[in-house]
PDB file of N, CA, C and O in Angstrom, chain B, residues numbered from 101:
ATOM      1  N   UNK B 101       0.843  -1.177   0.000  1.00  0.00           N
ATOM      2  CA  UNK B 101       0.000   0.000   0.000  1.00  0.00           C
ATOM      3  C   UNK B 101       0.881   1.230   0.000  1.00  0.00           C
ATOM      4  O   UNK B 101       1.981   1.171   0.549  1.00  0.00           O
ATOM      5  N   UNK B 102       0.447   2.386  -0.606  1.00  0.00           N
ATOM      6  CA  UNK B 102       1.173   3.305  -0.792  1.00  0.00           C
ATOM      7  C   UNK B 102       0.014   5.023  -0.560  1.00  0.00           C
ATOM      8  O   UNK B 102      -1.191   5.218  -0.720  1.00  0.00           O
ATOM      9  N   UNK B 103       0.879   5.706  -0.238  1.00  0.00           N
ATOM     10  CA  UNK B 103      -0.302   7.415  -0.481  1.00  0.00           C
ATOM     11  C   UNK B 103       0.921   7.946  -1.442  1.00  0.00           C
ATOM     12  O   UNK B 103       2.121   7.676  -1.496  1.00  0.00           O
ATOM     13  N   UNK B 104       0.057   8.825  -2.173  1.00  0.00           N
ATOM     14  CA  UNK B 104       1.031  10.149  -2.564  1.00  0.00           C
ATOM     15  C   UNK B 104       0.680  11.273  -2.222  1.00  0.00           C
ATOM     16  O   UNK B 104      -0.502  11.545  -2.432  1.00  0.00           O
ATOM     17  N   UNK B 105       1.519  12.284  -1.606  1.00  0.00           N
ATOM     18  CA  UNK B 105       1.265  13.383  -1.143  1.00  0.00           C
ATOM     19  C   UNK B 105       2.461  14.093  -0.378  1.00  0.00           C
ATOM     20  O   UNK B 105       3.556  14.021  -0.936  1.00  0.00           O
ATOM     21  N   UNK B 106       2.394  14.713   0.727  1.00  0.00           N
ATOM     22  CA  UNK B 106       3.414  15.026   0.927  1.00  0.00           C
ATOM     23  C   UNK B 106       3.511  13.912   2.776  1.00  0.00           C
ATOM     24  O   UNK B 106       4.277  14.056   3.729  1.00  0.00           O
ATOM     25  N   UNK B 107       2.711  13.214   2.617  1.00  0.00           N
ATOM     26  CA  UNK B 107       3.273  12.203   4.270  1.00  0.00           C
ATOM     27  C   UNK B 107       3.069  10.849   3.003  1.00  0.00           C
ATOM     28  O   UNK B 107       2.075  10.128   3.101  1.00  0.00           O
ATOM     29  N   UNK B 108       3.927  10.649   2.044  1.00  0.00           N
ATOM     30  CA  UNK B 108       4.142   9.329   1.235  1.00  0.00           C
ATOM     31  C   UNK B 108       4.691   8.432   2.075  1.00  0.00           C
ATOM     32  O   UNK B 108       5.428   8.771   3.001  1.00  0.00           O
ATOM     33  N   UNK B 109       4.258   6.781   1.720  1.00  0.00           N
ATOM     34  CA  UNK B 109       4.843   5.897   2.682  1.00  0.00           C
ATOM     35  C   UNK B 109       4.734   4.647   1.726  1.00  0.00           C
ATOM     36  O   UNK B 109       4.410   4.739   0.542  1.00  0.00           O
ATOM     37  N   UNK B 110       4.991   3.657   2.267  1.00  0.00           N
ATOM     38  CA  UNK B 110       4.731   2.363   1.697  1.00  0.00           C
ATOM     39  C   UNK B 110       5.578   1.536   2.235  1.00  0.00           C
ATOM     40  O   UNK B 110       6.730   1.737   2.621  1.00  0.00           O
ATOM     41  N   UNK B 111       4.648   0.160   2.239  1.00  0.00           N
ATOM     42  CA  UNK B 111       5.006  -0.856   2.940  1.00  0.00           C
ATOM     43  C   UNK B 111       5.028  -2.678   2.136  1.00  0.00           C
ATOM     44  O   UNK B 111       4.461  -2.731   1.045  1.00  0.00           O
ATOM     45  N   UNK B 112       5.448  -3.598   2.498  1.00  0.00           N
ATOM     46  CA  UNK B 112       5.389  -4.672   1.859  1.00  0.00           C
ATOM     47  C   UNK B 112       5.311  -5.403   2.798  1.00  0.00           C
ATOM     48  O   UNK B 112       5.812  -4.912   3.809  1.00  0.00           O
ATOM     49  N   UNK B 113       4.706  -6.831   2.978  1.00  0.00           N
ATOM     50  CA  UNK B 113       4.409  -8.271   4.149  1.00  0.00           C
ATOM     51  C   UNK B 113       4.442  -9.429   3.291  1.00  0.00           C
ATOM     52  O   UNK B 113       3.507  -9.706   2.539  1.00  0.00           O
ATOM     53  N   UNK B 114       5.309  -9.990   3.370  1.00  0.00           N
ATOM     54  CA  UNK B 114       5.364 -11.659   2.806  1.00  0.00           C
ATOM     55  C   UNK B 114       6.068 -12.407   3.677  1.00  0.00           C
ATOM     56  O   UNK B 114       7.151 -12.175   4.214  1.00  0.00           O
ATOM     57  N   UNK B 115       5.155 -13.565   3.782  1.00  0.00           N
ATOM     58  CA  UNK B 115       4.823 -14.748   4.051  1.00  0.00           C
ATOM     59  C   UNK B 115       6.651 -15.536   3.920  1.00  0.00           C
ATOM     60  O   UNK B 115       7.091 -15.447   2.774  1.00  0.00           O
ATOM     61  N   UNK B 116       7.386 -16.060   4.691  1.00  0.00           N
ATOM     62  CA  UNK B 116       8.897 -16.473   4.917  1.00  0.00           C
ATOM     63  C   UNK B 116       8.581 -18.133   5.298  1.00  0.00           C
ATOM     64  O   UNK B 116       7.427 -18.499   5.073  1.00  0.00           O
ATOM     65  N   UNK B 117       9.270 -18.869   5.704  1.00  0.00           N
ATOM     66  CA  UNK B 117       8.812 -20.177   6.250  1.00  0.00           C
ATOM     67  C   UNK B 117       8.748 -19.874   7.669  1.00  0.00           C
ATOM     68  O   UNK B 117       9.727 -19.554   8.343  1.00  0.00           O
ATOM     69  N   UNK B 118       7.565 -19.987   8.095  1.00  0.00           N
ATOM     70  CA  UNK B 118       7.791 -19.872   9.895  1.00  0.00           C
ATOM     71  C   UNK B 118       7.783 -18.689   9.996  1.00  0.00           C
ATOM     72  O   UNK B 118       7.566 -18.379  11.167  1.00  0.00           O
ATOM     73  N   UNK B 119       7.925 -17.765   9.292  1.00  0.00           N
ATOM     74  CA  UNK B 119       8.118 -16.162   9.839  1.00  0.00           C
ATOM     75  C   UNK B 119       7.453 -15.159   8.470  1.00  0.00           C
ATOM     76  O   UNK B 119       7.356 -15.556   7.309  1.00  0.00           O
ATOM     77  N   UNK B 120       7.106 -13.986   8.910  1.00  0.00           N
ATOM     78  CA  UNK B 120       6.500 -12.901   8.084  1.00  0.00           C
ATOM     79  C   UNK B 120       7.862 -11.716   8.227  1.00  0.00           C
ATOM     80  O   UNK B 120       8.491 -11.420   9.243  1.00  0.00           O
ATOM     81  N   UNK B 121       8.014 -11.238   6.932  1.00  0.00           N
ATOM     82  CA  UNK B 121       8.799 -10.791   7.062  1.00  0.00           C
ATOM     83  C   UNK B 121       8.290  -8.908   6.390  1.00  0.00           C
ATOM     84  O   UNK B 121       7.373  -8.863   5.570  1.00  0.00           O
ATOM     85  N   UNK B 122       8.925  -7.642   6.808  1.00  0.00           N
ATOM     86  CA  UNK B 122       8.242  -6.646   6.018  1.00  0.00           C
ATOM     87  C   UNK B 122       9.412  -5.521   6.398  1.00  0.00           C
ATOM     88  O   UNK B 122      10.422  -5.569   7.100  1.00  0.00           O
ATOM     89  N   UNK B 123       8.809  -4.529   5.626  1.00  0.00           N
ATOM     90  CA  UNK B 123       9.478  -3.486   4.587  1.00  0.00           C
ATOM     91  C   UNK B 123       8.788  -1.998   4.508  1.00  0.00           C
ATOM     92  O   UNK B 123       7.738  -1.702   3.936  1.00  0.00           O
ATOM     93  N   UNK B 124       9.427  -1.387   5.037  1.00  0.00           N
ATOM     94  CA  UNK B 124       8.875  -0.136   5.236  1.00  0.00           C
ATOM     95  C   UNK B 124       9.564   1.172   4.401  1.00  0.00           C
ATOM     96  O   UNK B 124      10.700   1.542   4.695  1.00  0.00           O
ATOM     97  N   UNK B 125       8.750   1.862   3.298  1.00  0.00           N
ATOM     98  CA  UNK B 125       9.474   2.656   2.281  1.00  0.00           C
ATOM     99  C   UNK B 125       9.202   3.851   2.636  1.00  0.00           C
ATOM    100  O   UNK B 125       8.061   4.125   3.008  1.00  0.00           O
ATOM    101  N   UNK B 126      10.281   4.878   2.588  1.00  0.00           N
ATOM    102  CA  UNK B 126       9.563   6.319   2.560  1.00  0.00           C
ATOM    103  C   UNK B 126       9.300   6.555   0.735  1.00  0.00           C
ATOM    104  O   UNK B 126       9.668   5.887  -0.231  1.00  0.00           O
ATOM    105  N   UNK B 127       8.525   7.779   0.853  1.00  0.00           N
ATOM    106  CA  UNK B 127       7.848   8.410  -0.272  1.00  0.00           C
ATOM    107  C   UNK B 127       9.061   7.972  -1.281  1.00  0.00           C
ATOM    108  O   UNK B 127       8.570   7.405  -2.256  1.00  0.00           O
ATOM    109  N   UNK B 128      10.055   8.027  -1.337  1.00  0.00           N
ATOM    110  CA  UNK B 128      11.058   7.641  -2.680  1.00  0.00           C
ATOM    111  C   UNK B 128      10.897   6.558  -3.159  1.00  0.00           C
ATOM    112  O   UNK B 128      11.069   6.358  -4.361  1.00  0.00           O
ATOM    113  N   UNK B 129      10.424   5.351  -2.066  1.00  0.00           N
ATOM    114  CA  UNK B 129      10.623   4.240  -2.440  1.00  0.00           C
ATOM    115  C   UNK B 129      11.919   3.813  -1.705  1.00  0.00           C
ATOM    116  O   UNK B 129      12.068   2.592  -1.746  1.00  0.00           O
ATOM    117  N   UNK B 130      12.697   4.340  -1.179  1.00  0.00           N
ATOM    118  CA  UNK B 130      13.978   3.418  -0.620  1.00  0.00           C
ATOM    119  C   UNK B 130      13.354   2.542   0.909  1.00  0.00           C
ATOM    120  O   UNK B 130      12.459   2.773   1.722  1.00  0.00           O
ATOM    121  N   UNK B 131      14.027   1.839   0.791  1.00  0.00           N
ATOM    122  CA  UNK B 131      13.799   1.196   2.181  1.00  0.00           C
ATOM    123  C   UNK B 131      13.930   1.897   3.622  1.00  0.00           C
ATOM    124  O   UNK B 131      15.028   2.423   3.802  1.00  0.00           O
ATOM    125  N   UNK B 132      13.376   1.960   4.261  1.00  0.00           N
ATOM    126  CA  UNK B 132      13.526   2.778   5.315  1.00  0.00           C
ATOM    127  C   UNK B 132      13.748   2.175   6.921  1.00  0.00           C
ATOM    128  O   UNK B 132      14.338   2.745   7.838  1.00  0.00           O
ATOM    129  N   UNK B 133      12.973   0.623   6.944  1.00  0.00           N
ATOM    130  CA  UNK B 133      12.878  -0.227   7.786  1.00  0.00           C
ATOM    131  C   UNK B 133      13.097  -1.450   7.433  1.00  0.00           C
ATOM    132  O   UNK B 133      13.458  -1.643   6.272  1.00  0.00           O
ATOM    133  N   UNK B 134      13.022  -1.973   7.852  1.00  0.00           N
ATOM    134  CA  UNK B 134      12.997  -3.917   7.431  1.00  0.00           C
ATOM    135  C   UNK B 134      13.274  -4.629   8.662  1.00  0.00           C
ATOM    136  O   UNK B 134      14.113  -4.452   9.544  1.00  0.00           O
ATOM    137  N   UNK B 135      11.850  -5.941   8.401  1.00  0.00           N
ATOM    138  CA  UNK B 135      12.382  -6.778  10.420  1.00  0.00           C
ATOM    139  C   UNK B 135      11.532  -8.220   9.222  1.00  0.00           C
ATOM    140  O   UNK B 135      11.063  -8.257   8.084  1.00  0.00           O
ATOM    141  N   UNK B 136      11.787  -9.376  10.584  1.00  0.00           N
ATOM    142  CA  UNK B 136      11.180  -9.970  10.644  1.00  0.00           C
ATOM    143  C   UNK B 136       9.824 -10.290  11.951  1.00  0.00           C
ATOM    144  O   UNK B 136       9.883  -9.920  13.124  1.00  0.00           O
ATOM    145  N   UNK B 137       8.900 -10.919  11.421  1.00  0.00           N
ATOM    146  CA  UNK B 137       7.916 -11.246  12.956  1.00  0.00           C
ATOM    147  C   UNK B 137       7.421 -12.596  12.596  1.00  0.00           C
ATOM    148  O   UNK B 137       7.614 -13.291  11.599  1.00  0.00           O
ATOM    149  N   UNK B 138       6.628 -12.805  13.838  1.00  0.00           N
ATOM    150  CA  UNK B 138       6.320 -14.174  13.809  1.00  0.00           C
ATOM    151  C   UNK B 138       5.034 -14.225  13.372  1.00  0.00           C
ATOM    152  O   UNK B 138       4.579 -15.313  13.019  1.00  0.00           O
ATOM    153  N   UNK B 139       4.436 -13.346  13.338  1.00  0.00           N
ATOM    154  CA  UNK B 139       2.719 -13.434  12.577  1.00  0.00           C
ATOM    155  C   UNK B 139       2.575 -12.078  11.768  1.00  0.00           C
ATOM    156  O   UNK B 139       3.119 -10.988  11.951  1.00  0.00           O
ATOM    157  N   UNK B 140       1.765 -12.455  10.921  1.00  0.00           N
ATOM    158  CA  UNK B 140       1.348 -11.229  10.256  1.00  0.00           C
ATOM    159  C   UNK B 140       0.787  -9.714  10.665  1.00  0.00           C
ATOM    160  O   UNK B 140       0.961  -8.613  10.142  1.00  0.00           O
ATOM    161  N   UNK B 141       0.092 -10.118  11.749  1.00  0.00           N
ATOM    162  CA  UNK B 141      -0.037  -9.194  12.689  1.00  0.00           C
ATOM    163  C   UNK B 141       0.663  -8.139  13.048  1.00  0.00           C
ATOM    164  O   UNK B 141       0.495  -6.920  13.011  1.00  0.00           O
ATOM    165  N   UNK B 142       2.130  -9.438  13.685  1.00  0.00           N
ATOM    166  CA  UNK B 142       3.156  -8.737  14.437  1.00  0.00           C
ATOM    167  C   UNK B 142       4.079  -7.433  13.442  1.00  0.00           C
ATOM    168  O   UNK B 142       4.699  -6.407  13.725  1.00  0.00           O
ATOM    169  N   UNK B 143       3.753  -8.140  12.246  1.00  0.00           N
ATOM    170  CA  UNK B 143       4.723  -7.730  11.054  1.00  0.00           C
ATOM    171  C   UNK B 143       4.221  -6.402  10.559  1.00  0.00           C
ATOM    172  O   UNK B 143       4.970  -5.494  10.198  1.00  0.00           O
ATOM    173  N   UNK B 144       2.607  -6.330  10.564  1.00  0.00           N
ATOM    174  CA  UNK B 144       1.719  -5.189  10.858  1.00  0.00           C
ATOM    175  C   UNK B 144       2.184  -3.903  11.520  1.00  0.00           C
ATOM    176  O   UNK B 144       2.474  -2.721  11.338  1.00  0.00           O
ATOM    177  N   UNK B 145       2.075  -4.867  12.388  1.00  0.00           N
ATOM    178  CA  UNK B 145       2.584  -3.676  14.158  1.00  0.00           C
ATOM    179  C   UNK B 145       3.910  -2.944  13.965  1.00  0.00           C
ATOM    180  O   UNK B 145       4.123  -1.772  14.275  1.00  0.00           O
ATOM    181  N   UNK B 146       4.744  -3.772  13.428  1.00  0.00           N
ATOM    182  CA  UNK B 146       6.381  -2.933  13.275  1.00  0.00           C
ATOM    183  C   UNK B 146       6.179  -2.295  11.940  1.00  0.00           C
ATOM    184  O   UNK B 146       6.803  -1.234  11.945  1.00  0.00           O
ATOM    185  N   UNK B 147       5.687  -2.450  11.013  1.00  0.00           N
ATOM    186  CA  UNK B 147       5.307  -1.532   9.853  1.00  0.00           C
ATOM    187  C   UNK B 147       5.034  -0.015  10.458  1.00  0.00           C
ATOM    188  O   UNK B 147       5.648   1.021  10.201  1.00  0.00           O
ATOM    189  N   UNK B 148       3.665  -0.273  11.541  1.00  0.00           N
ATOM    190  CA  UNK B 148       3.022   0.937  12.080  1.00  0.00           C
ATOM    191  C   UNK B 148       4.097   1.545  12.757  1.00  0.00           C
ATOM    192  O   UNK B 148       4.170   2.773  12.702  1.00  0.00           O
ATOM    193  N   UNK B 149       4.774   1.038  13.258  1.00  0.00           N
ATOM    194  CA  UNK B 149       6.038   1.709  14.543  1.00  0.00           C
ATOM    195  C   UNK B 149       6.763   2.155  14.026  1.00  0.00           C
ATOM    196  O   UNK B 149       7.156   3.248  14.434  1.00  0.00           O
ATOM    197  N   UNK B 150       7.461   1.469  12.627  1.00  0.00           N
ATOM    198  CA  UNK B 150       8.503   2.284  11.567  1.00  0.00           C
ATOM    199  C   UNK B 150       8.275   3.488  11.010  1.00  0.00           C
ATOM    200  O   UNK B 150       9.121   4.372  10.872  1.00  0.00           O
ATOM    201  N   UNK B 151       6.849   3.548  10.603  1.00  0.00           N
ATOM    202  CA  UNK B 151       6.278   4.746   9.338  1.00  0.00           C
ATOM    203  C   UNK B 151       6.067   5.443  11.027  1.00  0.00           C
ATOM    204  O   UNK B 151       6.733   6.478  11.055  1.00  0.00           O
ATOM    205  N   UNK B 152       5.500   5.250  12.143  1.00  0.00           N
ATOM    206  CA  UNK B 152       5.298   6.559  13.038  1.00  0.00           C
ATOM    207  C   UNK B 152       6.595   6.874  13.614  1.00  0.00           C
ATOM    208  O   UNK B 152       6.771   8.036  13.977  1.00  0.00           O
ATOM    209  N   UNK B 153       7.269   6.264  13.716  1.00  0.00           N
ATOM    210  CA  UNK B 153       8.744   6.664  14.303  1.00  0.00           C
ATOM    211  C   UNK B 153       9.166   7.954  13.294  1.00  0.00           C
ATOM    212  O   UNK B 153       9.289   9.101  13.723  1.00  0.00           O
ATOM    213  N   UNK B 154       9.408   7.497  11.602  1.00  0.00           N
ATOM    214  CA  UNK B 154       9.295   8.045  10.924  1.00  0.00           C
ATOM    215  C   UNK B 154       9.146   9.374  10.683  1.00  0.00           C
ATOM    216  O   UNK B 154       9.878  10.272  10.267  1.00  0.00           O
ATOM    217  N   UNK B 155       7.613   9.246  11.174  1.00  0.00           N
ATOM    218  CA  UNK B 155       7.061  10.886  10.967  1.00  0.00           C
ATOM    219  C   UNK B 155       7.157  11.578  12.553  1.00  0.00           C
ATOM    220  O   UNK B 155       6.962  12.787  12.682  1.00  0.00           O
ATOM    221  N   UNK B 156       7.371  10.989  13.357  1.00  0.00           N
ATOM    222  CA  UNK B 156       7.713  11.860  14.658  1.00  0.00           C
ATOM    223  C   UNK B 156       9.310  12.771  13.836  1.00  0.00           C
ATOM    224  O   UNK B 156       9.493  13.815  13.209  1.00  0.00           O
ATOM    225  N   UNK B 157      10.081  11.730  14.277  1.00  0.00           N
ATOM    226  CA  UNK B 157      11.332  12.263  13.899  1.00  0.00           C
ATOM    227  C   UNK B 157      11.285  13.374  12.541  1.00  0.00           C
ATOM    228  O   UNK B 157      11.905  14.414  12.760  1.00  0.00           O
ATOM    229  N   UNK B 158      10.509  13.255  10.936  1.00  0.00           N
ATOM    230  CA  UNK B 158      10.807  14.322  10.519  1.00  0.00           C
ATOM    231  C   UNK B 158      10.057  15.498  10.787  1.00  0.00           C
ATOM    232  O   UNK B 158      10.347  16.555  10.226  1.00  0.00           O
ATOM    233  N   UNK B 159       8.330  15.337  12.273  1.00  0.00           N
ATOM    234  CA  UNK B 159       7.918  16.530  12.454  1.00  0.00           C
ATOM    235  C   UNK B 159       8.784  16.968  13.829  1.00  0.00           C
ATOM    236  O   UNK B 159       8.290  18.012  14.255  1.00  0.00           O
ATOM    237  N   UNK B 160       9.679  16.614  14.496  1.00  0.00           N
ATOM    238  CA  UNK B 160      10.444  16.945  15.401  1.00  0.00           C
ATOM    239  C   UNK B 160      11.636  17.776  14.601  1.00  0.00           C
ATOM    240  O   UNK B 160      12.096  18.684  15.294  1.00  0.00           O
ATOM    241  N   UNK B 161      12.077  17.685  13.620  1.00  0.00           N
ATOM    242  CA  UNK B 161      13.226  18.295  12.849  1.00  0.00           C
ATOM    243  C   UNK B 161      12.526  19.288  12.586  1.00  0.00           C
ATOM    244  O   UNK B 161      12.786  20.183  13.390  1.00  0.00           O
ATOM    245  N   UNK B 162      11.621  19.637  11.722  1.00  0.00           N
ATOM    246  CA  UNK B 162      10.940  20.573  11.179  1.00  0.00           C
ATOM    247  C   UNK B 162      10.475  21.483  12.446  1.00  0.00           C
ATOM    248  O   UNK B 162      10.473  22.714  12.430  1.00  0.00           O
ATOM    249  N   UNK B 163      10.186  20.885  13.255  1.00  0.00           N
ATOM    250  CA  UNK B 163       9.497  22.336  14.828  1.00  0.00           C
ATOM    251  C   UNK B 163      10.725  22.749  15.149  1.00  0.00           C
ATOM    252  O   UNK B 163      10.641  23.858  15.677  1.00  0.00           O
ATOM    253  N   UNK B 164      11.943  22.332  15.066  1.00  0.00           N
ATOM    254  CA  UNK B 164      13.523  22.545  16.131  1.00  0.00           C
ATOM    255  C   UNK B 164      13.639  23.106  14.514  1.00  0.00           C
ATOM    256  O   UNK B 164      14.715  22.597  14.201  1.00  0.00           O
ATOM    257  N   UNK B 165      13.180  23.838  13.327  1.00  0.00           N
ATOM    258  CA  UNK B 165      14.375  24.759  12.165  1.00  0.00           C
ATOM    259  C   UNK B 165      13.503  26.127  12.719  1.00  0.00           C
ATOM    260  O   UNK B 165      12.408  26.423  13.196  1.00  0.00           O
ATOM    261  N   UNK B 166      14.827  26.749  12.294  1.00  0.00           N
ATOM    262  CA  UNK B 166      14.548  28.165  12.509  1.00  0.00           C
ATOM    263  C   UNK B 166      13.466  28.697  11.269  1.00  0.00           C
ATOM    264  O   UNK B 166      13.292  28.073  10.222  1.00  0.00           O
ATOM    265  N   UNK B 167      12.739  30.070  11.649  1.00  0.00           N
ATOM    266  CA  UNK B 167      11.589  29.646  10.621  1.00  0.00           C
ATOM    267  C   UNK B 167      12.434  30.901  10.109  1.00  0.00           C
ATOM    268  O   UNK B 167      13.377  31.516  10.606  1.00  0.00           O
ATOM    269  N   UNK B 168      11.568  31.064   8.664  1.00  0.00           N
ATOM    270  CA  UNK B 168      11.988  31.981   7.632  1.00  0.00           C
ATOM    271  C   UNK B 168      13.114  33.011   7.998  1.00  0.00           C
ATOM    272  O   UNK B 168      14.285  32.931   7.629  1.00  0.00           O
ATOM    273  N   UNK B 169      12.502  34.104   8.877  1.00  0.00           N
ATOM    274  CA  UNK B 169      13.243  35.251   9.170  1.00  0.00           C
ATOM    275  C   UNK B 169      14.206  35.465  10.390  1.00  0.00           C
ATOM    276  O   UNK B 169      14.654  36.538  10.792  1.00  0.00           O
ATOM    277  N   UNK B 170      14.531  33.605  11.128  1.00  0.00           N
ATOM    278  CA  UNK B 170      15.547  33.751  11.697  1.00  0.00           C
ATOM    279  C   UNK B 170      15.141  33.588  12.959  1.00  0.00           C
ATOM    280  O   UNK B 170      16.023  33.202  13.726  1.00  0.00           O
ATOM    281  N   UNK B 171      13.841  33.800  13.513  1.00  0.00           N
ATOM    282  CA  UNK B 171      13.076  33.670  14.885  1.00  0.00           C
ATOM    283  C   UNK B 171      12.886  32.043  15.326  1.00  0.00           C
ATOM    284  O   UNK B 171      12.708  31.124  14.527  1.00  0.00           O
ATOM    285  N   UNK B 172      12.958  31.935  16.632  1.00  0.00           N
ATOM    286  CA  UNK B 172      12.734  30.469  16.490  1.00  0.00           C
ATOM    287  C   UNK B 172      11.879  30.300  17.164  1.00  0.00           C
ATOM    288  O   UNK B 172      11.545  31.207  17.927  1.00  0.00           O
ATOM    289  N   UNK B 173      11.023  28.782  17.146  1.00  0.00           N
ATOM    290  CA  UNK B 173       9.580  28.710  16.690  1.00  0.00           C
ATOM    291  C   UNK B 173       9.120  28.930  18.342  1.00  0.00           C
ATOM    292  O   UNK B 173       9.841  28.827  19.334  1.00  0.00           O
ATOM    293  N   UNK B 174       7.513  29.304  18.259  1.00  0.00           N
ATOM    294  CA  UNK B 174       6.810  29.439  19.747  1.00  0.00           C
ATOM    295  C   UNK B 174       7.277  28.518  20.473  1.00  0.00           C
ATOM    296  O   UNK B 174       7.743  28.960  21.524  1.00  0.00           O
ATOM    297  N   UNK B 175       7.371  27.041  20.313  1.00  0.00           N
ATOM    298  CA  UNK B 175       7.695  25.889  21.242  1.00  0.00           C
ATOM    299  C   UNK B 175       8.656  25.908  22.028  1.00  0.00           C
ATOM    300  O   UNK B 175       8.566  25.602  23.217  1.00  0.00           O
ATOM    301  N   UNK B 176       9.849  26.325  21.366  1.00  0.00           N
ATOM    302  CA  UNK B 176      11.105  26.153  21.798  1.00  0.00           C
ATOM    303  C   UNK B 176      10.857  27.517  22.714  1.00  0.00           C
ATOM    304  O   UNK B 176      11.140  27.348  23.900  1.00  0.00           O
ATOM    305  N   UNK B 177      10.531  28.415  22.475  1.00  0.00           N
ATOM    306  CA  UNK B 177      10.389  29.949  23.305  1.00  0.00           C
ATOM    307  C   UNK B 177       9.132  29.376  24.905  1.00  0.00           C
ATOM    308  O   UNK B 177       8.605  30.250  25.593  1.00  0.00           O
ATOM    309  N   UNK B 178       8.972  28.361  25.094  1.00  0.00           N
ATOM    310  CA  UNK B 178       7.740  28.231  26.626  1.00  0.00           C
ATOM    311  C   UNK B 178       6.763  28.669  26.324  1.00  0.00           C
ATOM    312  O   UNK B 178       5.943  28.913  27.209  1.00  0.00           O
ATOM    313  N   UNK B 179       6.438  28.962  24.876  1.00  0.00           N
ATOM    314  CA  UNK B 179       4.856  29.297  25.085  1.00  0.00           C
ATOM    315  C   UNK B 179       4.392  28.173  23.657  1.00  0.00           C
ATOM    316  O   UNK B 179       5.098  27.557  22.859  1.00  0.00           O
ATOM    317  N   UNK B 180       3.065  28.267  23.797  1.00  0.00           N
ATOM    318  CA  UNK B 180       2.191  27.483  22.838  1.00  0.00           C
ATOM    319  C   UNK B 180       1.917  28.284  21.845  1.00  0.00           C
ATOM    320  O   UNK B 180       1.807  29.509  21.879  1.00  0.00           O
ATOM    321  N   UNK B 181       1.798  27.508  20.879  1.00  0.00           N
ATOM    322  CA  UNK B 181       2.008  28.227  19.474  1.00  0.00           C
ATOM    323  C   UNK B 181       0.821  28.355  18.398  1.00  0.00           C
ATOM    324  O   UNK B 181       1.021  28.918  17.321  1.00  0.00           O
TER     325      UNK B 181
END
């Protein structure tokens, strides 16, 4: 499954002997994650944990850049934004 937009992702789950194995892509298509699990489920679950890890980390980069004119953002300043 895949989106296009600007939060692109994609993922893959196949079936291993004894084990499910999967693949987690950012928007380019490169690999971004990869595990094995023991059920499809499980293989599910670390998909979800990869792509949200994912997007924490690049909306945590993006709140910590300085914005346009050099000010830095409400958060980092103690107040709500």
């Amino acid at each position: 499954m895949s989106l296009q937009g600007p939060a692109c992702f994609g993922y893959r789950l196949s079936r291993g002997e004894g084990e499910w194995r999967w693949t987690a892509f950012d928007g380019e298509g490169r690999v971004s994650a990869q595990g094995r699990a023991q059920s499809r489920a499980m293989a599910a679950a670390c998909v979800i944990r990869a792509l949200a890890e994912k997007a924490l980390a690049e909306n945590a980069s993006a709140d910590n850049a300085p914005a346009e004119d050099g000010a830095r953002p409400a958060a980092q300043e103690g107040r709500a934004a």
